[in-house]
Phi, psi and omega in degrees: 000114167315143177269139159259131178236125181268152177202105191228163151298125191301160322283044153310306187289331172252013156293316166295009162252340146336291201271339179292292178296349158313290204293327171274357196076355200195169169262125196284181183283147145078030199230146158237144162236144172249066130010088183257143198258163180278183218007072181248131181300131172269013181261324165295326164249008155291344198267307180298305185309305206298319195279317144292357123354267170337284197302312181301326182270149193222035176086350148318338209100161156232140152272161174241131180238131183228156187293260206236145175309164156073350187287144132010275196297320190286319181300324194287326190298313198290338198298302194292340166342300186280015192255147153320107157093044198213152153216166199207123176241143176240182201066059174300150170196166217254340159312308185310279225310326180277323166325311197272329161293340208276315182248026183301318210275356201247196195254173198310312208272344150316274199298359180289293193302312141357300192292312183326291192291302176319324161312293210277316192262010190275320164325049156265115182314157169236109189190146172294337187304121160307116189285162172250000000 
């Protein structure tokens, strides 16, 4: 089973295990969050990532999932990029987080894409207007 490690801008990351557990009933095994606070030494929370890393894997891997590219929790997320057995998807949104639980059982480089596509296909106008 792939680990999921959420890495957000506080509180993001554990509203998103929030509604994961809402949407599964439970809080799935093997899901972490990281809150990251403001002004918190980003060196100080690559070291909790790294270490829950350490706990999620459970030799599958982990994705790391972060709110938006270029952000604090995303430069810190990319620092794990280089550990064995990491991948790092940025733009969360809860179509990835349920996808990447949803197909967890398959290997890492699946659940990336999975998580991926659930993003990109999570994306739908919602509206009454008649197409022409």
């Amino acid at each position: 089973m792939v680990g999921i490690l959420i890495l957000a801008h506080a509180p993001l990351a554990s509203a998103f295990v929030t509604a994961a557990s809402h949407v599964f009933k439970s809080t799935p095994d093997h899901l972490e969050a990281i809150d990251m606070q403001p002004d918190q030494n980003p060196e100080q929370v690559i070291e909790l990532a790294k270490e829950a890393v350490a706990r999620l894997n459970l030799g599958s891997g982990v994705l790391v999932l972060t709110d938006v590219f270029g952000g604090t929790p995303a430069n810190c997320s990319q620092r794990l990029d280089a550990l064995d057995h990491v991948a790092v998807l940025a733009g969360l949104s809860l179509p990835m987080l349920l996808r990447a639980l949803t197909y967890r059982h398959d290997n890492l480089d699946v659940v990336f894409e999975m998580a991926q596509a659930g993003a990109q296909n999570g994306a739908i106008r919602v509206d009454n207007r008649k197409r022409i």
